[in-house]
ZAMIFI-402769 format. One line per field, with one value per atom (N, C-alpha, C, O, CB): residue in three letters; atom name; x, y, z. Coordinates in Angstrom, 3 decimals, padded with zeros to 6 digits, always signed. Atoms other than C-alpha are relative to their C-alpha. Glycine has a CB too. Layout:
BEGIN
residuo c(ALA  ...)
atomo c(CA  ...)
c1 c(X  ...)
c2 c(Y  ...)
c3 c(Z  ...)
! end
This chain:
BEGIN
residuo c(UNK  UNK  UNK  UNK  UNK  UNK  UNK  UNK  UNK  UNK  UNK  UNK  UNK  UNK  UNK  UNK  UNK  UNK  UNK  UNK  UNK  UNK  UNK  UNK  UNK  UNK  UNK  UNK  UNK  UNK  UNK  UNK  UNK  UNK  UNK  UNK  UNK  UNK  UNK  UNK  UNK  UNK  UNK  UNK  UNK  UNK  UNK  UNK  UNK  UNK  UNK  UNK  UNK  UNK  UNK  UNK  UNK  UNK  UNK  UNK  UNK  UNK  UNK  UNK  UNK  UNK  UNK  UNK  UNK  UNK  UNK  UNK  UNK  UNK  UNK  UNK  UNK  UNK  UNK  UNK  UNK  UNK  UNK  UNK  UNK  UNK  UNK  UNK  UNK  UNK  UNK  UNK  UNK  UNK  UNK  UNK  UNK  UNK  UNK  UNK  UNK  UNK  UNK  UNK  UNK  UNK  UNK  UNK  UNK  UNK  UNK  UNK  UNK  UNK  UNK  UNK  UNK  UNK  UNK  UNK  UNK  UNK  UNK  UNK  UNK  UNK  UNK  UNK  UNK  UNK  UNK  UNK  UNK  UNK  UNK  UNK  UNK  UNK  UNK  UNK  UNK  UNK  UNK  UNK  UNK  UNK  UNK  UNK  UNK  UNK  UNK  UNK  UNK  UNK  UNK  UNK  UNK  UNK  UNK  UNK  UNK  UNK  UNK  UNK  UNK  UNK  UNK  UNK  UNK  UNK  UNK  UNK  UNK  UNK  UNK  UNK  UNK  UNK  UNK  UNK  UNK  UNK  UNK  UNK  UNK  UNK  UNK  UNK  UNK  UNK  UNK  UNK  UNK  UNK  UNK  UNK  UNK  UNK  UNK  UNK  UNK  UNK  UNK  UNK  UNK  UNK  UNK  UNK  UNK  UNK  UNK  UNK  UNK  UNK  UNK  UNK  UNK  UNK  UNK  UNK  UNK  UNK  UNK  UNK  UNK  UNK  UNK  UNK  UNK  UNK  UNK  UNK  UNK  UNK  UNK  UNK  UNK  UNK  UNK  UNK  UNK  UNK  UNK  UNK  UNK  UNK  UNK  UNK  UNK  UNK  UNK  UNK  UNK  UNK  UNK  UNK  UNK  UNK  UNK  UNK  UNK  UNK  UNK  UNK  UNK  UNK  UNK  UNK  UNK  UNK  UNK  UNK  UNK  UNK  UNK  UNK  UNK  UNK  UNK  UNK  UNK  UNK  UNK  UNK  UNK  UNK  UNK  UNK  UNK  UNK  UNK  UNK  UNK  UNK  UNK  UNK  UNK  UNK  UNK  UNK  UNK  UNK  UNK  UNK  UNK  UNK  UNK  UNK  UNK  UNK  UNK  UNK  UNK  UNK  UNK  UNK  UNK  UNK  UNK  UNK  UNK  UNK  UNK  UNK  UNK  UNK  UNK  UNK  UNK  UNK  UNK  UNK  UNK  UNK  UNK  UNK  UNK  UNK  UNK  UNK  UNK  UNK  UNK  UNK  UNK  UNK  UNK  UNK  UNK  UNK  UNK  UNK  UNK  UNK  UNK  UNK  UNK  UNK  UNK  UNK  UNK  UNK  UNK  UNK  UNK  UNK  UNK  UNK  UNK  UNK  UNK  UNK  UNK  UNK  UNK  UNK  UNK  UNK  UNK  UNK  UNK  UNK  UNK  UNK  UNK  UNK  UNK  UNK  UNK  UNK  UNK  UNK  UNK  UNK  UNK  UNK  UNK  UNK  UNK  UNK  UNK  UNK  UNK  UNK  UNK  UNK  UNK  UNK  UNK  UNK  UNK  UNK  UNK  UNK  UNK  UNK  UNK  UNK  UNK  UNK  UNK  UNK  UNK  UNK  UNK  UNK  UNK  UNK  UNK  UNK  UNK  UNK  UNK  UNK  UNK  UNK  UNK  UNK  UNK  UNK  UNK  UNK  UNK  UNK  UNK  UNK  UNK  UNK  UNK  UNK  UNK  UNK  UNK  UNK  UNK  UNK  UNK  UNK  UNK  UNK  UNK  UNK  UNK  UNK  UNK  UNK  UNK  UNK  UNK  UNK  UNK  UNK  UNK  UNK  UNK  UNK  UNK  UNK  UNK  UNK  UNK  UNK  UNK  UNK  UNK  UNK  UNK  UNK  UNK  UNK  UNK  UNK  UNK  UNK  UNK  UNK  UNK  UNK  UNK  UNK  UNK  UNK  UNK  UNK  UNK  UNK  UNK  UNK  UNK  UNK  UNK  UNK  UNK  UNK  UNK)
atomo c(N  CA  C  O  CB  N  CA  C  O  CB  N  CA  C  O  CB  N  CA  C  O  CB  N  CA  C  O  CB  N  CA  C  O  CB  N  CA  C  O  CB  N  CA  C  O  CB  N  CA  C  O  CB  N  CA  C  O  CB  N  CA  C  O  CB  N  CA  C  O  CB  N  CA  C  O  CB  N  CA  C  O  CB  N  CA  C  O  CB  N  CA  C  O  CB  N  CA  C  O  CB  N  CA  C  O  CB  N  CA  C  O  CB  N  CA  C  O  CB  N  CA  C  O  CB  N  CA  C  O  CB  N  CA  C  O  CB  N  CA  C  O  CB  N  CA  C  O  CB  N  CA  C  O  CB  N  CA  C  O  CB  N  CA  C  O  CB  N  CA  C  O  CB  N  CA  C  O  CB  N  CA  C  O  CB  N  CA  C  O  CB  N  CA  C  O  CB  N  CA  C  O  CB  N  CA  C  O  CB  N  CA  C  O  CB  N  CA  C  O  CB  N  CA  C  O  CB  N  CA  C  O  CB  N  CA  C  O  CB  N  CA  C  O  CB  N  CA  C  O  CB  N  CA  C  O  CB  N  CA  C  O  CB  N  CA  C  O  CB  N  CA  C  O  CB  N  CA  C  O  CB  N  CA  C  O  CB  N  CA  C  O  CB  N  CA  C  O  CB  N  CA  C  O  CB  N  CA  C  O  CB  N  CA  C  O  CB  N  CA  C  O  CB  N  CA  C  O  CB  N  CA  C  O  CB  N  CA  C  O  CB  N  CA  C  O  CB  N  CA  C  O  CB  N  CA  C  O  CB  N  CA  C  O  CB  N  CA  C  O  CB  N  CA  C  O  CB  N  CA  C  O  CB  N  CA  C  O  CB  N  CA  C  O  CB  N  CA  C  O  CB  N  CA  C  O  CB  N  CA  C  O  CB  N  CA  C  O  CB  N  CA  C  O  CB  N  CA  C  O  CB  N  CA  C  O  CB  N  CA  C  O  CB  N  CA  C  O  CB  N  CA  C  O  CB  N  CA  C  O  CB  N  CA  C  O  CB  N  CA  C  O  CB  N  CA  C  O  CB  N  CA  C  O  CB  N  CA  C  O  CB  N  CA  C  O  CB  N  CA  C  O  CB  N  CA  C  O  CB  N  CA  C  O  CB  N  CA  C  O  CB  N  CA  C  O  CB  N  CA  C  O  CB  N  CA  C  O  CB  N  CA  C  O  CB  N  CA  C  O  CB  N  CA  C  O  CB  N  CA  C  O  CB  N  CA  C  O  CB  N  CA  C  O  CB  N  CA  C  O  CB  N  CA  C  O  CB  N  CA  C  O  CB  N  CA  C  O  CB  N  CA  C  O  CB  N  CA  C  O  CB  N  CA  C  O  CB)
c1 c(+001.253  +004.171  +000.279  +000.839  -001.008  -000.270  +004.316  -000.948  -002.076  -000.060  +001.113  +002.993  -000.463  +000.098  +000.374  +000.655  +000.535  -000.250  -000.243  -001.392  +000.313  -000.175  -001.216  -001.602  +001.114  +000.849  -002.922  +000.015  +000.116  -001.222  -000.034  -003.000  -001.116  -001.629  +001.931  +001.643  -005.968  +000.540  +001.447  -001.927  -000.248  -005.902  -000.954  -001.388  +001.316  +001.406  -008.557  +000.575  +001.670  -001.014  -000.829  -007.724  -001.062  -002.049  +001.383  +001.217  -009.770  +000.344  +001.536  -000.677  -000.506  -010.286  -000.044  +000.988  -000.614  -000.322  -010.661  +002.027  +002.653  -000.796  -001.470  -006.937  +000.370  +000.779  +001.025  -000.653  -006.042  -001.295  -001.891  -000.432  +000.571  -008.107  +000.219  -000.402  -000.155  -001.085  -005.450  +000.692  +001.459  +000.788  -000.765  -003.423  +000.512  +001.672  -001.024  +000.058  -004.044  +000.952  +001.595  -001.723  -001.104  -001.945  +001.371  +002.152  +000.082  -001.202  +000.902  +000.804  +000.176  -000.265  -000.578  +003.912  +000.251  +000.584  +001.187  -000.291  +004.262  +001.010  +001.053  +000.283  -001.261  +007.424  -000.066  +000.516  +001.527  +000.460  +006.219  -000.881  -001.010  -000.465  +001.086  +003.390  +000.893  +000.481  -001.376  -000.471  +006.040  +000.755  +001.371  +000.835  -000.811  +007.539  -001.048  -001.018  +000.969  +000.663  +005.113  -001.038  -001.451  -000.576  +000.618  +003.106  +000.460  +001.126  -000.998  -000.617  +003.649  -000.491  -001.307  -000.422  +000.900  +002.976  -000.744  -001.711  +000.272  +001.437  +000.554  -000.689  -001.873  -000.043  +001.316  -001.192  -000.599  -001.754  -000.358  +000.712  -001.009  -001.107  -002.241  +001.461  +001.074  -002.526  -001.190  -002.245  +000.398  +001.389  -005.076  -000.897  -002.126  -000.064  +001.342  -006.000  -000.299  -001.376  +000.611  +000.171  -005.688  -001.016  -001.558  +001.219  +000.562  -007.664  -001.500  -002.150  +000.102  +001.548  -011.155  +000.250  +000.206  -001.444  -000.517  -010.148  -000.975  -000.442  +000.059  +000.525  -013.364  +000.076  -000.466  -000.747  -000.410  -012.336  +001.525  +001.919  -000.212  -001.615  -008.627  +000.223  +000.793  +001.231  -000.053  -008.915  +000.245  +001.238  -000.591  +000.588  -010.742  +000.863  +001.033  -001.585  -000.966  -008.443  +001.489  +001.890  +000.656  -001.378  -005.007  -000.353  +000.356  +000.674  +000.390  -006.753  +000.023  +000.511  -002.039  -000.090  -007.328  +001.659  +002.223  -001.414  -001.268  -004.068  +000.841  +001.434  +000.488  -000.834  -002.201  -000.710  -000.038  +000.344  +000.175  -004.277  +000.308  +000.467  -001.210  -000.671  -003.355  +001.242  +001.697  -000.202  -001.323  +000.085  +000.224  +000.969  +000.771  -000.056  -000.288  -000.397  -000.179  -000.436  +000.725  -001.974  +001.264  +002.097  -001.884  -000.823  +000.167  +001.626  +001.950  +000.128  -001.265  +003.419  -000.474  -000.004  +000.269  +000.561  +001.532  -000.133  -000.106  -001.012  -000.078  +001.314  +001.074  +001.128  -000.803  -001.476  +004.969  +000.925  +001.989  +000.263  -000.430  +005.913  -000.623  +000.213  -000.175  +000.224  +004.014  -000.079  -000.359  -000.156  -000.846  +005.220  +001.313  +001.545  -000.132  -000.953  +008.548  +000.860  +001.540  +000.996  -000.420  +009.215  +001.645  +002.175  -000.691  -002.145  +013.560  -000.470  -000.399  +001.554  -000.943  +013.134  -001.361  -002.576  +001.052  +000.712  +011.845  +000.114  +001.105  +000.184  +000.052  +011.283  -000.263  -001.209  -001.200  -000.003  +011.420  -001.812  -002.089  +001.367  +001.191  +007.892  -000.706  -001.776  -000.209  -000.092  +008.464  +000.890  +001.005  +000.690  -000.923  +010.911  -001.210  -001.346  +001.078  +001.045  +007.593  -000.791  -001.565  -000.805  +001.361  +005.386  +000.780  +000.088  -001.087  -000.366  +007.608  +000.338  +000.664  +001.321  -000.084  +008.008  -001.211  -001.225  +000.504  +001.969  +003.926  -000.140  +000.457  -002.104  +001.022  +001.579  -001.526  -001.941  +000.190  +001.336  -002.279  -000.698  -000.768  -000.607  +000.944  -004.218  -001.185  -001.662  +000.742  +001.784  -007.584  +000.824  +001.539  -002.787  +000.327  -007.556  -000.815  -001.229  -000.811  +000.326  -009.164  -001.767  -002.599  +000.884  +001.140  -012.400  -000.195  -001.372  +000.240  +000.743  -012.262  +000.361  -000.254  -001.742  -000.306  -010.556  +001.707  +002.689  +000.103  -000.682  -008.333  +001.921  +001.879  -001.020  -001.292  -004.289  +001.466  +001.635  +000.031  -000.609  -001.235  +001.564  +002.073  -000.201  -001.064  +001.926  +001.639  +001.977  -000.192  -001.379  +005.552  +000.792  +000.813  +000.563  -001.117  +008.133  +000.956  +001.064  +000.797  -001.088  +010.780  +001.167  +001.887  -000.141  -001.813  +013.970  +000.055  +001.086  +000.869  -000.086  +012.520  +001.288  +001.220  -001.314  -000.926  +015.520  -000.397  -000.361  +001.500  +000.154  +014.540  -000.630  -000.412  -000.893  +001.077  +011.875  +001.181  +001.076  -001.668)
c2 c(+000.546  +023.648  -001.326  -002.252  -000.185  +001.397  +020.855  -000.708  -000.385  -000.165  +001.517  +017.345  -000.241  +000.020  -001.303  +000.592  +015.853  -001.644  -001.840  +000.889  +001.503  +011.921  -000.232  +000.329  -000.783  +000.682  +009.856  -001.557  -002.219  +000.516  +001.542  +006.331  -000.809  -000.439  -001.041  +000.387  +003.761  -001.376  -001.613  +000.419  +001.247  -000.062  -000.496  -000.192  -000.398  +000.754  -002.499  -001.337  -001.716  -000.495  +001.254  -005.867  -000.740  -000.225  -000.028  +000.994  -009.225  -000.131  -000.436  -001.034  +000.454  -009.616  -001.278  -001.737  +000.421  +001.429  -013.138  -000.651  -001.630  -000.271  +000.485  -013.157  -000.043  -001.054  +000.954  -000.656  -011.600  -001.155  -000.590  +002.637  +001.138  -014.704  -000.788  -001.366  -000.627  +001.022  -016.382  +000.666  +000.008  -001.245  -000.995  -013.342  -000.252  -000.141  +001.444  -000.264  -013.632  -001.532  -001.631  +000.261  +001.144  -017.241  +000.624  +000.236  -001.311  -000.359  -015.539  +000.571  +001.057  +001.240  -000.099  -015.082  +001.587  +002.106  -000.966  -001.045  -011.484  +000.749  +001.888  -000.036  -000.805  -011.246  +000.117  +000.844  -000.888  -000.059  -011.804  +000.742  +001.046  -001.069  -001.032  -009.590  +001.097  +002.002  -000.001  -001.331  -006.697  +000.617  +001.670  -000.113  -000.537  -006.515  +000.607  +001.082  -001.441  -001.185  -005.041  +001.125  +002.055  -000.513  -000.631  -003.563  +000.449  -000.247  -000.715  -000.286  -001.572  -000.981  -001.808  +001.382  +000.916  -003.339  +000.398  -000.347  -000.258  -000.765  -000.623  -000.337  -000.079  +001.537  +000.657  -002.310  -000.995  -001.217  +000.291  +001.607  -005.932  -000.002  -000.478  -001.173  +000.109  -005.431  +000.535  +000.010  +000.773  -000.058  -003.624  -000.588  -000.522  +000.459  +000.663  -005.891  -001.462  -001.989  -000.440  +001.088  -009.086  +000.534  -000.359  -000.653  +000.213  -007.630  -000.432  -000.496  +001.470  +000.893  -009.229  -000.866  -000.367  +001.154  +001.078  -012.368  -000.100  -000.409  -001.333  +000.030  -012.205  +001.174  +000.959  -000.328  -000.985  -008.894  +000.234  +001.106  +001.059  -000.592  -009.261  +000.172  +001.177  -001.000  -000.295  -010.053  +001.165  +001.455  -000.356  -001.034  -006.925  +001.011  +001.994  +000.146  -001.345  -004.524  -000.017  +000.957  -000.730  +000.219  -006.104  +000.436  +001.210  -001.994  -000.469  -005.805  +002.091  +002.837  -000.771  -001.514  -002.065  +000.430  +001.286  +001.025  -000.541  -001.348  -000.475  +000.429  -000.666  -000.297  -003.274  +000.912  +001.855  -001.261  -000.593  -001.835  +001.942  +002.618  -000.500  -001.524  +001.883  -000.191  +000.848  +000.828  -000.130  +001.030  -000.095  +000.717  -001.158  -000.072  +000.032  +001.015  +001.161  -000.817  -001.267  +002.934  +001.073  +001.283  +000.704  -000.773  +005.309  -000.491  +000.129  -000.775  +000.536  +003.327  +000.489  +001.563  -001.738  -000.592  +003.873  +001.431  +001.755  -000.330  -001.548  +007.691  +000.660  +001.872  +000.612  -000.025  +007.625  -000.350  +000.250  -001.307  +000.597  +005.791  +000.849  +001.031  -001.349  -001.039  +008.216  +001.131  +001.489  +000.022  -000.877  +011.053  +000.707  +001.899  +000.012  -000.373  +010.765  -001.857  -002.652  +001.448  +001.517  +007.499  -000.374  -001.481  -000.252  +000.441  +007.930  -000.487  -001.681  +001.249  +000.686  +006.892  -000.963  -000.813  +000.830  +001.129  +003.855  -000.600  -001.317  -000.881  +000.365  +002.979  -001.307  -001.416  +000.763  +000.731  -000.419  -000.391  -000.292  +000.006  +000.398  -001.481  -000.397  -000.104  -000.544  +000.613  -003.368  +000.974  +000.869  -001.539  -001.480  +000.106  +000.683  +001.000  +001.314  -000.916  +001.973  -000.852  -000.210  +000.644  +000.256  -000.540  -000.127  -000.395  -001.498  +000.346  -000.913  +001.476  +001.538  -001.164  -001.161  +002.991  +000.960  +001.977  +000.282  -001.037  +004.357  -001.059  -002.131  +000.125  +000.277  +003.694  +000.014  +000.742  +000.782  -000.221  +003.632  +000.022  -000.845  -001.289  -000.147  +004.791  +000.741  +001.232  +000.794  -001.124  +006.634  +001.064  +000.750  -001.055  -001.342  +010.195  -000.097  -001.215  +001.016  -000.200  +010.474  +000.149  -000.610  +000.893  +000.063  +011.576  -001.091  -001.235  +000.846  +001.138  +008.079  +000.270  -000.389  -000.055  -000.648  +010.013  -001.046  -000.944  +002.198  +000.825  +007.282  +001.329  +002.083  -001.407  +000.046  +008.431  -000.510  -001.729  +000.080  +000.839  +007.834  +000.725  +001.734  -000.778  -000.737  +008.487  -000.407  -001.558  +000.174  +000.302  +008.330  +000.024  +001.026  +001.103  +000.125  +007.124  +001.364  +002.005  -001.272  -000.774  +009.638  +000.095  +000.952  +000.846  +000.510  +007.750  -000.423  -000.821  -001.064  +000.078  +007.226  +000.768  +001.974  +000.553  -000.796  +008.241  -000.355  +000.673  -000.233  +000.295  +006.423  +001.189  +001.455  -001.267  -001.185  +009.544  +000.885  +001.899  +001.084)
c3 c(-000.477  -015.947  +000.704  +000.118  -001.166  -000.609  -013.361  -000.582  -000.953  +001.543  +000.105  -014.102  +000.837  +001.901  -000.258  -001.031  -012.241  -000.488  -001.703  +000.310  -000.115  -012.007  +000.742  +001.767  +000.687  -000.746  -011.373  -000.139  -001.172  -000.278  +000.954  -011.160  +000.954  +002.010  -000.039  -000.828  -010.218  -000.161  -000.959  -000.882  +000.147  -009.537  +000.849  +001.961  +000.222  -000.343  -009.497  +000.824  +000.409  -001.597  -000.067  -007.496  +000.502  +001.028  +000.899  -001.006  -006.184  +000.478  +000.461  +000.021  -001.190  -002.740  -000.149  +000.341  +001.144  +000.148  -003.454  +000.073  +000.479  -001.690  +000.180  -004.141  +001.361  +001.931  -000.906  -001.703  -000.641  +000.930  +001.848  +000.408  -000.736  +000.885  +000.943  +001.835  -000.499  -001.084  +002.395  +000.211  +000.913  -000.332  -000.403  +002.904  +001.937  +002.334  -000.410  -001.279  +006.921  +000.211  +001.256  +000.708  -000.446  +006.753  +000.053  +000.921  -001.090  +000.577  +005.570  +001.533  +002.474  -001.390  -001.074  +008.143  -000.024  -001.090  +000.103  -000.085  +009.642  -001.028  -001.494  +001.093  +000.461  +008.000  -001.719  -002.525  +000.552  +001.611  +004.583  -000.463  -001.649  -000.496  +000.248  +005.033  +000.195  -000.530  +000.984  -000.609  +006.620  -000.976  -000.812  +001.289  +001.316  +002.812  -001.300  -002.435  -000.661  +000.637  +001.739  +000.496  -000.197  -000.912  -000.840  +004.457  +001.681  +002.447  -000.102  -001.639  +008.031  +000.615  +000.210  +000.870  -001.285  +011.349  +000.156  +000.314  +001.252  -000.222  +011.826  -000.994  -000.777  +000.074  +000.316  +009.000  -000.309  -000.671  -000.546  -000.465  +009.446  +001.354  +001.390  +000.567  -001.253  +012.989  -000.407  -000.054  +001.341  +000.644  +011.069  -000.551  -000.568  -000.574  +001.029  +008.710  +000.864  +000.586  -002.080  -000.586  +011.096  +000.922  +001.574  +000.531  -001.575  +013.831  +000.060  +001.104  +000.907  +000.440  +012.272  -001.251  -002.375  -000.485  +000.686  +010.529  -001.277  -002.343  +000.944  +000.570  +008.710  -000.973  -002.057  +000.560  +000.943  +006.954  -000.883  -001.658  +000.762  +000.393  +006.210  -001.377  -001.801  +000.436  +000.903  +002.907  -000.721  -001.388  -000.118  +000.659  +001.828  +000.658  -000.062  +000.137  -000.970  +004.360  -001.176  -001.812  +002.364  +000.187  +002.984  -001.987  -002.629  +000.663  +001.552  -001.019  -000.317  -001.166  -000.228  +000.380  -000.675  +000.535  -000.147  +000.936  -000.620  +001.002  -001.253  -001.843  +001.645  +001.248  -002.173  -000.864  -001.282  -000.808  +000.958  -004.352  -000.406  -001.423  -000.021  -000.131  -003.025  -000.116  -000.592  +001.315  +000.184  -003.150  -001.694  -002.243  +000.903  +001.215  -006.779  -000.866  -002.069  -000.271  +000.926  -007.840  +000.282  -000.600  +000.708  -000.723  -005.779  -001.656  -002.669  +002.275  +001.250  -008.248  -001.118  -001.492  -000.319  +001.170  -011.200  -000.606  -001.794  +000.085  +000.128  -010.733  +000.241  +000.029  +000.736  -000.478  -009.496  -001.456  -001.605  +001.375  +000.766  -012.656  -001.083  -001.968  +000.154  +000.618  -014.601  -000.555  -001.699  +000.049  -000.022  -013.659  -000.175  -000.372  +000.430  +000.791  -014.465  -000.297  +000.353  +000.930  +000.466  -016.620  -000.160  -000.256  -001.540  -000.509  -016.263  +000.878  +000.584  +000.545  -000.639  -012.927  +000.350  +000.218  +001.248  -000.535  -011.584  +001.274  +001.411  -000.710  -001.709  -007.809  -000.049  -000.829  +001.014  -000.199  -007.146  +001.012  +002.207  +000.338  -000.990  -005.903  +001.355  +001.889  -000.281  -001.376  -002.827  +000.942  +002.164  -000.099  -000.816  -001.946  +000.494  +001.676  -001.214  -000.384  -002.178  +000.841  +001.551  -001.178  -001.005  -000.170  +001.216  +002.198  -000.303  -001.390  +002.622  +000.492  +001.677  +000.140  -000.172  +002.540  +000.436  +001.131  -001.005  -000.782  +003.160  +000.958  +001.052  -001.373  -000.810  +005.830  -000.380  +000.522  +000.921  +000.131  +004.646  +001.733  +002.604  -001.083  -001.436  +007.768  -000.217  -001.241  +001.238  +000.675  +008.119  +001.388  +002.339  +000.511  -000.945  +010.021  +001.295  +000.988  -000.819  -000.759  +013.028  -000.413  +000.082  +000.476  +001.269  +010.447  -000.657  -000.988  -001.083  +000.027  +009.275  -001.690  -002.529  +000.777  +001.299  +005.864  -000.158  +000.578  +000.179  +000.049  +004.543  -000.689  -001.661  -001.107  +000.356  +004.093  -000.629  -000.610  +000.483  -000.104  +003.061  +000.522  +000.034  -001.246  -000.259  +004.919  -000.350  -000.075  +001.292  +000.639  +003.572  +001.235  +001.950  -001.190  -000.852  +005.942  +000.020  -001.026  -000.483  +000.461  +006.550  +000.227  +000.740  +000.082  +000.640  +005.481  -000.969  -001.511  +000.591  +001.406  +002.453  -000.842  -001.078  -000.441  +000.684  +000.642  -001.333  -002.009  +000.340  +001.448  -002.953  -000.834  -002.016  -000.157  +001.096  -003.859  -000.214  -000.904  +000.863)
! end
């Protein structure tokens, strides 16, 4: 019987407040370029863009880490490894690099 995982994570955008100071390159360790330009491209939203994007990455770990507790992926392996994007439908995603070698 396969396992399945789920994992959920709550976070404040308050935290991600000042997120948009932060230098590209410090944001690019844990997020694509395709989704800094996302979350910068309305200064008044970044917060809340860059909050859901960790918080899918944290969940995403959580169900990764759940699923099989031998191994353990390094966190900052997995955020610099997806993409969060929406579909064309506006149906939020997530896409796995593919040189991910760690999975």
């Amino acid at each position: 019987m396969a396992k399945i995982s789920i994992g959920t994570d709550i976070v404040s955008i308050t935290r991600f407040s000042h997120w948009y100071l932060f230098s590209r390159e410090k944001l690019s360790r844990i997020f694509s370029d395709e989704e800094i330009d996302y979350c910068l491209k309305i200064p008044g939203q970044s917060a809340e863009k860059f909050a859901v994007r960790f918080a899918t990455r944290e969940s995403l770990y959580k169900a990764i880490s759940q699923h099989d507790s031998e191994y353990k992926i390094p966190f900052l392996t997995l955020c610099s490894s997806i993409i969060i994007s929406k579909q064309q439908s506006g149906t939020p995603i997530i896409k796995i690099k593919e040189n991910m070698s760690a999975f």
